[in-house]
C-alpha positions in Angstrom: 113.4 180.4 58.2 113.6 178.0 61.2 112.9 175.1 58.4 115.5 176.5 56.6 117.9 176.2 59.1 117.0 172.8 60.1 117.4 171.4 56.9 120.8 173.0 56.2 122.1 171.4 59.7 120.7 168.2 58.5 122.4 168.7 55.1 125.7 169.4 56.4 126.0 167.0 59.2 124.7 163.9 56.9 127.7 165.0 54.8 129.7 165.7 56.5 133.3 164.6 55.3 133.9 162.8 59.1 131.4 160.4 59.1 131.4 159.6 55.6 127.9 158.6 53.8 125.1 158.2 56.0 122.9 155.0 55.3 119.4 154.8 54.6 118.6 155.0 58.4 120.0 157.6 59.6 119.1 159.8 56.8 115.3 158.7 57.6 116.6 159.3 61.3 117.6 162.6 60.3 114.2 164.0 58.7 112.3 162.4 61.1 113.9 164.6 63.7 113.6 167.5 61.2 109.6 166.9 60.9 109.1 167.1 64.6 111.4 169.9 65.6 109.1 172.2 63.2 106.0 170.8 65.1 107.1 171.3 68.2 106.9 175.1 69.8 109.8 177.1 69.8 111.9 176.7 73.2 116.0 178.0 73.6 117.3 174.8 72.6 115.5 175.0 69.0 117.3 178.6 69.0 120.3 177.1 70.4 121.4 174.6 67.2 121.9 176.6 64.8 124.1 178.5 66.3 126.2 175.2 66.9 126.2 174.5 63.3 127.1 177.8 62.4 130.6 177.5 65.0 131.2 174.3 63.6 130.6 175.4 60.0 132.5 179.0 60.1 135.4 177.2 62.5 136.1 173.9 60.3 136.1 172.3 63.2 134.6 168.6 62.8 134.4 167.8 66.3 131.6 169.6 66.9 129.9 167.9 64.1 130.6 164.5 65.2 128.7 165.0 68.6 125.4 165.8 67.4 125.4 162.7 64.4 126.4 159.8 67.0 123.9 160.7 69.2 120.8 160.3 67.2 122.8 157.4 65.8 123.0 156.3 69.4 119.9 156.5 70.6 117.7 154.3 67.9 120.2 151.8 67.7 120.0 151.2 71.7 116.4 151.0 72.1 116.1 147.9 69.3 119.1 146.4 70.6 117.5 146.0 74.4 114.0 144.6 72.7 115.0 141.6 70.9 117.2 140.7 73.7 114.2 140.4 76.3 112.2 138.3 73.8 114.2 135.1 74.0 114.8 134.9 77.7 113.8 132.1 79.5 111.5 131.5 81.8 111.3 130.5 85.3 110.8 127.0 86.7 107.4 126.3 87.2 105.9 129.3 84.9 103.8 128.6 82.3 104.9 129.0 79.0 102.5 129.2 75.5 103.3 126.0 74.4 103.0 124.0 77.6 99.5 125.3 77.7 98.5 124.5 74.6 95.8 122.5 74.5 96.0 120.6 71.4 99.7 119.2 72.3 98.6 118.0 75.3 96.2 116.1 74.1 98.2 113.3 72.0 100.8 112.9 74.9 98.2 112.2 77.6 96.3 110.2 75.5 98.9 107.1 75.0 100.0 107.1 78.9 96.3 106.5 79.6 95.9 103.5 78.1 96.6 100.5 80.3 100.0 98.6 79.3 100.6 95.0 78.6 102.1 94.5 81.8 99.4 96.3 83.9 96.5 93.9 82.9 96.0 91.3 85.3 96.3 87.7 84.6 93.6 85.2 85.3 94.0 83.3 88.3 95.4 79.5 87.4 94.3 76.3 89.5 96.6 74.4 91.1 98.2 71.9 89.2 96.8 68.7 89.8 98.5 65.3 91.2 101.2 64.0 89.7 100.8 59.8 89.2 103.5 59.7 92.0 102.0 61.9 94.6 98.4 60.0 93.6 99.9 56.7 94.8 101.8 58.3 98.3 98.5 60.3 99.3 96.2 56.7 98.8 99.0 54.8 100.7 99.2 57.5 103.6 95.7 58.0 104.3 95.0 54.2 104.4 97.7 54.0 106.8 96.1 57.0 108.9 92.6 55.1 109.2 94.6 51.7 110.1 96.3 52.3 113.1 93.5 53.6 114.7 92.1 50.5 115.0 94.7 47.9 116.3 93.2 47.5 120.3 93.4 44.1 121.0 92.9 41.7 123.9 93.5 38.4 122.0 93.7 36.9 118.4 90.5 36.7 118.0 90.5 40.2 118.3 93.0 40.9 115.4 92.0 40.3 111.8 93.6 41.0 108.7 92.7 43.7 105.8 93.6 44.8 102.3 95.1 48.0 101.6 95.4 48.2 97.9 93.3 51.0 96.2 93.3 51.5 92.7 96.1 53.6 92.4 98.6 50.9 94.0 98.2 47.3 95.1 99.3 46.8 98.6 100.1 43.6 101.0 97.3 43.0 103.5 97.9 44.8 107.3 96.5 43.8 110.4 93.7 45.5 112.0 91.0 45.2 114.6 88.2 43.2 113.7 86.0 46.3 114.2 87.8 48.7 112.3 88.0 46.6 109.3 85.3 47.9 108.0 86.0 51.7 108.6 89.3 51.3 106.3 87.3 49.0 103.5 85.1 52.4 103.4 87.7 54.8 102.8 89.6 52.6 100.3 86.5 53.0 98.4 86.1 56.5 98.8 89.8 56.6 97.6 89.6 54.8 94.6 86.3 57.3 93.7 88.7 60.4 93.9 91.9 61.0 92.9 92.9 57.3 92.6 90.2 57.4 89.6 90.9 57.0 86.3 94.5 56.1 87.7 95.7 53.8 85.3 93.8 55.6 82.2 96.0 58.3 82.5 98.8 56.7 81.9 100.1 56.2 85.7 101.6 53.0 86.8 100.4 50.6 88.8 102.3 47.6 90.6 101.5 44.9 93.5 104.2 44.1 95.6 105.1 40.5 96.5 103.7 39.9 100.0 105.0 37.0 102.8 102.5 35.1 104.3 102.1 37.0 107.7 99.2 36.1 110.8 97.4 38.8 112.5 98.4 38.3 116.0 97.2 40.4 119.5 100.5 41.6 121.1 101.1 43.6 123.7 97.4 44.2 123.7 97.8 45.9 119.6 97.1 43.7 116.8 99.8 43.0 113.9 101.4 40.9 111.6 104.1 38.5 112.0 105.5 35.7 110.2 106.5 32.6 111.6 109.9 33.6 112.1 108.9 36.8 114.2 106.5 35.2 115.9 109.1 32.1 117.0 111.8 35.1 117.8 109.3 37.3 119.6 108.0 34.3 122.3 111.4 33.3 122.9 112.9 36.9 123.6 110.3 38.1 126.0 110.2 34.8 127.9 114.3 35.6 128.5 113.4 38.9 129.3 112.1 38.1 132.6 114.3 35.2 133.0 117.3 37.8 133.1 115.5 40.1 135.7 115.4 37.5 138.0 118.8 35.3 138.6 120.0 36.5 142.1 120.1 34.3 144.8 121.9 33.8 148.3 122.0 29.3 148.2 121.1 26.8 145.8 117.7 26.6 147.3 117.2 29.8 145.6 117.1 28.4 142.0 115.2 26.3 140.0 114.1 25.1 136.5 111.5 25.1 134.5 110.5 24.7 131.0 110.4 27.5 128.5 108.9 25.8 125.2 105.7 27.7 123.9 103.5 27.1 121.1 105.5 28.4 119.1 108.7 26.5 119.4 109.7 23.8 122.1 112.9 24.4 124.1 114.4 22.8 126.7 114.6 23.5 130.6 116.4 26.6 132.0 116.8 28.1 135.0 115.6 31.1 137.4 115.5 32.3 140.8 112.0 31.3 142.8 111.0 34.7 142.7 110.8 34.5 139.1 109.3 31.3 138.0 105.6 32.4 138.7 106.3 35.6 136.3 108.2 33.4 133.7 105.7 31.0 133.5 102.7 33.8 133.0 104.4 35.3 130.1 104.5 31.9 128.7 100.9 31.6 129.2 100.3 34.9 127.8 102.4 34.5 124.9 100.8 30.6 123.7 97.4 32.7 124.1 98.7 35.1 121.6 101.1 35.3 119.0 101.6 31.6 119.7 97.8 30.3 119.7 97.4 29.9 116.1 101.4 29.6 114.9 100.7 25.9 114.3 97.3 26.4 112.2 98.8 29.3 110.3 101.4 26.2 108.7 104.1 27.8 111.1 107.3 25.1 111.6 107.2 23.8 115.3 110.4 21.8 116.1 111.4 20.7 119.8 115.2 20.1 120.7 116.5 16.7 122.5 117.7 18.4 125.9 120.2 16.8 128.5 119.6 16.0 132.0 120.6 19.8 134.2 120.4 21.3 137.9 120.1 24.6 139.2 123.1 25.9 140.8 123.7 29.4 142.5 127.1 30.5 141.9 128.9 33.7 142.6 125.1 35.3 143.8 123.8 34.4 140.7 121.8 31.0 139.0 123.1 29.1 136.7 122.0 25.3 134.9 124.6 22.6 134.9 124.1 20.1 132.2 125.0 16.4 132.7 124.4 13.4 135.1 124.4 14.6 138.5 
């Protein structure tokens, strides 16, 4: 009877002329609910629905009717409806998700970031470059230089000799040098030109000899050098002035006299300073024909003497002075 009952609420509500024809789900709704009221154990609100049917089929009301069909209609159609919207959420920053730990993509992405780039590999290490034909010819010049002039002590000519500083990566005009440290630069030339002055001119580098005035090596001022005629003439005659000038005062005439300032070099005529300085004029003119002036005439040097007048020695205004002409 109960089934009976059940069915016939079914019946009519699907139907009903409110809701209009029920679709496949809710008709499979409907059993379904009619299936497991009859398994269920009989309670008041099994007794209690047909007894709402009945009002609402003896009435004609279809209110009642549409109350019981929306909620079962209701009540499936929320529960799917809340599912598939939980599926798609997102996830949270930092939680693992199936495909970030899969291992098989992993794999291929890791695998080309191992690999060392081009720009990661190290290059090999170059040498320097080596000497250009220039800086070949400046380094020979330089360090020949540097060994030189560490040998130019001197106390007279004889001490003083000269040397050749070409090498093989440029020819050079001889330099003066100390007789003993002649050979101490002839050994580093040759060292030199066994280096990097070797194989100079095979490689295609130039190689030139300037044209070089005859020069003397001379001890002056206690250092050895070179000097032409010219310089050598100058340099007697400037220095011999030089104390001439320090010492013109002078109170009377007394106090001045003359004296002859020729040297090897070049003859001049007389000239005149205070007493005080005719013992110093006269050593520097000693000192200067034993040294830039001792071999000026050997070494082909010009020596010319100039006709002089007849002169006194005056002192005028504190200070000598030569008078020329007959007294």
């Amino acid at each position: 009877m109960k089934r009976l009952w059940i069915v016939f609420v079914v019946l009519m509500f699907g139907c009903s002329p409110t809701t209009g024809t029920p679709d496949g789900a809710s008709q499979n709704e409907a059993a379904q609910e009619a299936t497991t009221a009859d398994e269920k154990p009989t309670t008041g609100e099994a007794s209690q629905e047909p007894t709402v049917a009945d009002e609402g089929k003896e009435g004609g009301d279809t209110e009642p009717a549409s109350e019981p069909a929306s909620e079962p209609a209701s009540e499936p159609t929320a529960e799917p409806a809340t599912e598939p919207a939980s599926e798609p959420s997102t996830p949270d920053a930092g939680e693992a998700t199936p495909e970030d730990s899969s291992g098989p993509e992993d794999g291929p992405e890791a695998g080309p970031e191992s690999e060392p780039t081009p720009e990661s590999t190290p290059e090999p290490v170059q040498e320097s470059d080596p000497m250009t034909c220039t800086e070949r010819a400046q380094k020979a010049v330089a360090d020949v230089e540097a060994e030189r002039v560490k040998h130019l002590t001197c106390a007279a000519n004889t001490d003083c000799t000269n040397v050749g500083t070409s090498t093989d990566c440029q020819g050079a005009c001889p330099k003066a040098v100390s007789t003993s440290g002649k050979t101490k630069v002839e050994s580093l030339i040759t060292q030199i030109n066994q280096t990097y002055c070797k194989g100079y001119q095979a490689d295609g580098c130039p190689y030139a000899t300037p044209k070089c005035v005859a020069n003397s090596p001379v001890c002056y001022q206690k250092t050895c050098m070179l000097m032409t005629c010219t310089e050598r003439r100058t340099k007697a005659s400037d220095d011999v002035r030089a104390i001439e000038q320090q010492n013109l005062s002078c109170t009377v005439d007394s106090d001045c006299v003359l004296y002859w300032s020729g040297t090897k070099c070049a003859g001049a005529c007389q000239r005149v300073v205070n007493k005080t300085g005719e013992p110093l004029v006269k050593a520097a003119i000693t000192d200067i024909n034993n040294g830039i002036c001792e071999t000026y005439q050997q070494d082909q040097c010009p020596y010319a003497t100039p006709s002089c007048l007849p002169a006194q020695a005056k002192c005028t205004n504190s200070v000598c002075v030569m008078v020329t002409g007959t007294p």
